[in-house]
C-alpha positions in Angstrom: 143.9 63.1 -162.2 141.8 61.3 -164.7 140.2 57.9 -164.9 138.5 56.3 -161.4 140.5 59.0 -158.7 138.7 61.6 -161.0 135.6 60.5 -160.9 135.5 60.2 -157.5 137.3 63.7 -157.0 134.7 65.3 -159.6 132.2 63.8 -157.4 132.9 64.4 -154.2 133.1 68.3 -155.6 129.9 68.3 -156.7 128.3 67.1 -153.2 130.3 68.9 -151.7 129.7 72.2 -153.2 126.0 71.8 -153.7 125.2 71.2 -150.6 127.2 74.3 -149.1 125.2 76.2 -151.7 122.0 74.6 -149.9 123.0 75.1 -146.9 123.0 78.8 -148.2 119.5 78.4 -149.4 120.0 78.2 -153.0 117.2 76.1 -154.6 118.2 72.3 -155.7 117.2 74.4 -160.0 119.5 77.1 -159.2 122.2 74.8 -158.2 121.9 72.1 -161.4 122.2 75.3 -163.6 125.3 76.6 -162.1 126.9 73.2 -162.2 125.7 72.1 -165.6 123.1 69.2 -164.0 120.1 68.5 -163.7 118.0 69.4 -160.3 117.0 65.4 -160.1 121.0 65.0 -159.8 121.2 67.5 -157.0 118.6 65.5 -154.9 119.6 62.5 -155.4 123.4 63.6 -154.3 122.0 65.4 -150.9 120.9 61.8 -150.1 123.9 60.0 -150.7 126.9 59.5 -148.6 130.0 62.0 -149.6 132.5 59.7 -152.1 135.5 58.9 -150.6 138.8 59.5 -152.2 142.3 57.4 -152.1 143.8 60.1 -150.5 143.3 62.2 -146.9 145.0 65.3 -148.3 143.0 64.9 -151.4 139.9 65.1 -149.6 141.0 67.8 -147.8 141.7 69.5 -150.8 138.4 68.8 -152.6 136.5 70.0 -149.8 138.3 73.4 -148.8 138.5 73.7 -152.7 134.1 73.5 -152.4 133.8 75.3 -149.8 136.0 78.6 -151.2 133.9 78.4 -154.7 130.5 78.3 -152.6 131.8 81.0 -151.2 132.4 83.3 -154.1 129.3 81.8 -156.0 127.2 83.6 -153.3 128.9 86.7 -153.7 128.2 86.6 -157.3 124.4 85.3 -156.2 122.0 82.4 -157.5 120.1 84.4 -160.5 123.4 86.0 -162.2 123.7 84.1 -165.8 126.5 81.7 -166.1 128.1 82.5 -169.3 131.2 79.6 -169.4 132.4 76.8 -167.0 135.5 75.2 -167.8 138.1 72.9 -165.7 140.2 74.9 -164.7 137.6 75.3 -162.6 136.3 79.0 -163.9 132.9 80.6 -163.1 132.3 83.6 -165.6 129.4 86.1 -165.2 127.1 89.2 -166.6 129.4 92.4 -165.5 132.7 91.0 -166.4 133.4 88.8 -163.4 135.2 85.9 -163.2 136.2 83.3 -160.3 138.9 80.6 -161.1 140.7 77.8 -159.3 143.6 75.3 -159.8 144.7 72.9 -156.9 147.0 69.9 -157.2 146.3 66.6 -155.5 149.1 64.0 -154.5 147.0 61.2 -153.1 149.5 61.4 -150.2 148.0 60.3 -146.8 148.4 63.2 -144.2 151.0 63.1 -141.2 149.3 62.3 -137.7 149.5 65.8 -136.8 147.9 67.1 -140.1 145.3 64.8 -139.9 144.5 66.3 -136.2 144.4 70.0 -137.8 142.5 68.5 -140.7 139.8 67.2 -138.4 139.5 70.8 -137.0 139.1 72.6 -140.3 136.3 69.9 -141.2 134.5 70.9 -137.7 134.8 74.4 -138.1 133.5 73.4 -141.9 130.8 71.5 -140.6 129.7 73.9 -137.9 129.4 76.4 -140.4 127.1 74.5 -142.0 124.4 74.0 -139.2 120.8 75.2 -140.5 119.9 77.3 -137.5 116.3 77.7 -138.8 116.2 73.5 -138.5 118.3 73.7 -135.3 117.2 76.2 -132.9 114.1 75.4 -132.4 115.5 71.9 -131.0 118.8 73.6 -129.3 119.2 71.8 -126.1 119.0 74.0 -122.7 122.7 72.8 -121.8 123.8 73.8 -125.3 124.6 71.8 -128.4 128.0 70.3 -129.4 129.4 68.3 -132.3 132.7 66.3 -131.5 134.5 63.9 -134.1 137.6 61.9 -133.9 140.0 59.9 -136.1 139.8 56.2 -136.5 142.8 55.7 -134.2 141.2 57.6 -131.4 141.3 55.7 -127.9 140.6 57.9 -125.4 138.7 61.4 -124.5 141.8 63.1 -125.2 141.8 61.9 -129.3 138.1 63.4 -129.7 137.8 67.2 -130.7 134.7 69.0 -130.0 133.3 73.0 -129.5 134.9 74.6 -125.7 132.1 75.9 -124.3 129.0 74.0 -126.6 127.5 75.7 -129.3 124.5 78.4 -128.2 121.9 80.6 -129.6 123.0 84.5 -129.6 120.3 87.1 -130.5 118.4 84.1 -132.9 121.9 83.1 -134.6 124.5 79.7 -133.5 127.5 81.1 -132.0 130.6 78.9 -130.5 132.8 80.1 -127.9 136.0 79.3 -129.2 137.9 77.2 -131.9 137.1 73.4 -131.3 140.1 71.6 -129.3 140.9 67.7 -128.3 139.6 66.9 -125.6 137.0 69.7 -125.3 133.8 67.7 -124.4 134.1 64.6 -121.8 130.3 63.5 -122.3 130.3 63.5 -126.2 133.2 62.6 -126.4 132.7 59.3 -124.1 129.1 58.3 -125.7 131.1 58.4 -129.3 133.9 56.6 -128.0 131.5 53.9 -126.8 129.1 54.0 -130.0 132.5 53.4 -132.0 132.8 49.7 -130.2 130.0 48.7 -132.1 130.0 50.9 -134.7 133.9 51.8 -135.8 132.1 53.3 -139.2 131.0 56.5 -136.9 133.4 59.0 -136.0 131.7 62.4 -135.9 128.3 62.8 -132.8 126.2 65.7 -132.3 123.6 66.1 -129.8 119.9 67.8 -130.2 116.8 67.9 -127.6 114.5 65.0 -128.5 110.8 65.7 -129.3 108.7 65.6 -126.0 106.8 67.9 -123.4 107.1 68.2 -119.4 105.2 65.0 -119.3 108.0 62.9 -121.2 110.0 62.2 -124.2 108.0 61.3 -127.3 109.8 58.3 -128.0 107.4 56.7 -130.1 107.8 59.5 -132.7 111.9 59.0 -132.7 111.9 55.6 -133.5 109.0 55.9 -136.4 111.7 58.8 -137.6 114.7 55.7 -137.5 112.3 53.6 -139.0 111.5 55.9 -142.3 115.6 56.8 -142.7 116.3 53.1 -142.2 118.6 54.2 -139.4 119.7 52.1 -136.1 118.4 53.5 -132.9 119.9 52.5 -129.6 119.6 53.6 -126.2 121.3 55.6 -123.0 120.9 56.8 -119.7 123.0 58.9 -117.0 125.3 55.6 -116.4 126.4 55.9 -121.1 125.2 53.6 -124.0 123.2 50.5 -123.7 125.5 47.7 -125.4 124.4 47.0 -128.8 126.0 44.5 -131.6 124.3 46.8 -134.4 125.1 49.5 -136.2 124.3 52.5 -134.5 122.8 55.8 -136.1 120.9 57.5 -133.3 121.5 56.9 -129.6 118.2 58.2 -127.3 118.7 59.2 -123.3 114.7 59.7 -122.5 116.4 61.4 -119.0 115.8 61.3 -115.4 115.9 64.1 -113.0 117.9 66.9 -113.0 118.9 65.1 -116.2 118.1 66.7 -120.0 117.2 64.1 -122.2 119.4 64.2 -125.2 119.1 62.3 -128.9 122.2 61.8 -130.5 123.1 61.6 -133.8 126.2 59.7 -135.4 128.0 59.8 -138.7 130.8 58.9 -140.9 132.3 62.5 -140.6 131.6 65.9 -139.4 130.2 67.3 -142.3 128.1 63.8 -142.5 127.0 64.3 -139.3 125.7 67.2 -139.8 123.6 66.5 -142.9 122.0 63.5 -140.8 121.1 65.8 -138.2 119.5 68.1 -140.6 117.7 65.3 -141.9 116.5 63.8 -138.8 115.0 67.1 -137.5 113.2 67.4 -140.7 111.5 64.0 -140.3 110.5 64.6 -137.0 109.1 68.0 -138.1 107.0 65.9 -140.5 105.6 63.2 -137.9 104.9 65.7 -135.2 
């Protein structure tokens, strides 16, 4: 594809791939030399939302196809000379080796069933790219969970999430089993109802808010929504406050014998996941 669907694919690839490869810990320098940018470029794309293509199974494509050169980029490692790119897509290096890829896109919308096992790959994607340095230390005591759905989705049964939450094993993330529809009834219901004012949103993952045993710090929360210009709404045991607004963050302060919880919405999994990176960070930064 050339022209405007290139861009856009050449694009998305980029994000895509560099911020797997940050995910990984490469630095933003090491990054800009391996794509042939600059590390300004790399910032600036970690900020932005991921370009959408005209095509499901294109995106698809684009981001298995990112994900599977991130992966042999960091066998090869981030101080290895690069010695030719090319599209084709070929990575050569020192010591004779060499990575290439070649995928075709159709700009054909998926089937509802592929979109469903689409949606799965993309959780298993984004779960594999939670920082558990950035994460752990604000792992709720019930257990995280990220859940997303597709725009079509109605009831509990159309959201997919993690069986069993997402945990902490020996200081690592570890999940319990492949996510499945209708796997999480609580997430799964607050993104449901965030959706009715917000149909944008279709991925939600949960964290412990900042706080002690006296209370939740919500002052610091919505200074944190304030800086990333994000919508911050509210919940308690009974779901989510209405709201006409966008909705980026959704605070439950608690109650007894009831965790409080900050949620964080997005446009997809892997979005959401990036925002909940983010947000922890900011917090980090105002406590």
């Amino acid at each position: 594809m050339l022209g405007q669907n290139g861009s856009a694919w050449l694009s998305r690839l980029h994000m895509q791939l560099a911020r797997e490869l940050l995910g990984q810990g490469w630095s933003q320098m090491n990054i800009a030399s391996m794509l042939g940018t600059t590390q300004s470029t790399i910032s600036r794309q970690y900020q932005k939302q991921i370009s959408g293509l005209p095509g499901s199974a294109d995106e698809l494509t684009v981001d298995g196809w990112a994900k599977e050169i991130a992966g042999g980029l960091l066998s090869v490692g981030q101080n290895e000379e690069l010695l030719q790119q090319r599209f084709i897509v070929e990575f050569q290096f020192t010591g004779n080796q060499v990575l290439r890829f070649d995928k075709t896109l159709t700009g054909l919308d998926l089937e509802a069933d592929q979109n469903e096992h689409a949606l799965i790959r993309r959780l298993e994607w984004a779960i594999g790219r939670l920082d558990s340095r950035l994460v752990m230390p604000v792992l709720p005591n019930v257990g995280m969970n990220i859940a997303a759905c597709l725009n079509a989705a109605n009831s509990l049964e159309d959201v997919a999430a993690v069986p069993g939450k997402i945990t902490a094993v020996d200081g690592e993330l570890r999940t319990h089993g492949k996510p499945q529809f209708g796997s999480s009834k609580h997430l799964a219901e607050m993104l449901l109802e965030a959706r009715k004012s917000d149909a944008s949103k279709t991925a939600i993952i949960n964290i412990r808010p900042p706080g002690d045993y006296e209370g939740t710090d919500i002052d610091s929360v919505q200074e944190a929504c304030n800086q990333l210009s994000w919508e911050l709404a509210d919940a308690d045991r009974s779901g989510l406050e209405e709201s006409n607004a966008q909705i980026d963050v959704i605070l439950d302060i608690g109650d007894f014998g009831w965790e409080p919880s900050l949620y964080i919405l997005g446009a997809s999994p892997l979005d959401v996941v990036d925002r909940c990176h983010t947000l922890i960070k900011t917090l980090g930064v105002l406590a």
